[in-house]
C-alpha positions as CSV (number, residue, x, y, z in Angstrom):
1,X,85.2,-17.1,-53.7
2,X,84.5,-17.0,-57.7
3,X,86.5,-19.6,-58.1
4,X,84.8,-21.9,-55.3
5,X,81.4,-21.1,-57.0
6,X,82.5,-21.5,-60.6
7,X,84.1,-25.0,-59.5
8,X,80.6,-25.9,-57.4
9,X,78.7,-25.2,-60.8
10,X,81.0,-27.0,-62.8
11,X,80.5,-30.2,-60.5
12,X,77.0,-30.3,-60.7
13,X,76.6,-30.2,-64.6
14,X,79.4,-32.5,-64.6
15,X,77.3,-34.9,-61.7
16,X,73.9,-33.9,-64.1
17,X,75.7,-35.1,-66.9
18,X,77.0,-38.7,-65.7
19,X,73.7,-39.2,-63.6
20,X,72.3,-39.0,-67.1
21,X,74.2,-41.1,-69.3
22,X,74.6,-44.0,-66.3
23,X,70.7,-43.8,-65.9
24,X,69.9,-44.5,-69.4
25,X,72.4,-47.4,-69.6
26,X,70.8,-48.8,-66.4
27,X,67.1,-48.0,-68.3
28,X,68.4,-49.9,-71.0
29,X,69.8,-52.8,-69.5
30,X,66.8,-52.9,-67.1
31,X,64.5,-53.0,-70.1
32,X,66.4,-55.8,-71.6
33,X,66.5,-58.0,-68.3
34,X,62.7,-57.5,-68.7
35,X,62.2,-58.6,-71.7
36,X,64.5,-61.9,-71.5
37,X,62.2,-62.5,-68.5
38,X,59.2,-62.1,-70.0
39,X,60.2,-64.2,-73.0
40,X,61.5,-67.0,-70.6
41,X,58.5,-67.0,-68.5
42,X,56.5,-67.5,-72.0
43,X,58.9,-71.0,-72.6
44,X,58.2,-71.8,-69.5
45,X,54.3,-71.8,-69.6
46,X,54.5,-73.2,-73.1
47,X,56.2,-76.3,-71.8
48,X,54.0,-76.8,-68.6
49,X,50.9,-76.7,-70.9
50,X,52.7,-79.4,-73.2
51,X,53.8,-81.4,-70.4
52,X,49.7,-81.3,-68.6
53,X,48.2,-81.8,-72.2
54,X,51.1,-84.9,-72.5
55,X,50.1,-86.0,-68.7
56,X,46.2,-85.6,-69.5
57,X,46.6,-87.3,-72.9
58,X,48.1,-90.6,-71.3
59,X,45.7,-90.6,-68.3
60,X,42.5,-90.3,-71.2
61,X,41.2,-87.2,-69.6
């Protein structure tokens, strides 16, 4: 029965531990998905205000 318990408590510090370490690299990898989004959503809106200050500049608005 010692046994049993001893190998129950050893497989949730081991579960703990991976949980941990997987969870931070998701975090991280999250974070940087973010961050290329938000930087390619900036391009983007840069290059729609170019293009309607291009389209308003030919039209003499």
């Amino acid at each position: 029965m010692e046994i049993i318990g001893a190998s129950i408590l050893a497989s949730v510090i081991t579960t703990k531990i991976l949980a941990t370490y997987y969870f931070k690299k998701v975090d991280g990898y999250v974070k940087e998905m973010c961050e290329m989004t938000i930087k390619s959503n900036k391009d983007t809106l840069s290059i729609l205000r170019n293009t309607v200050r291009d389209i308003s500049t030919e039209r003499g608005d």
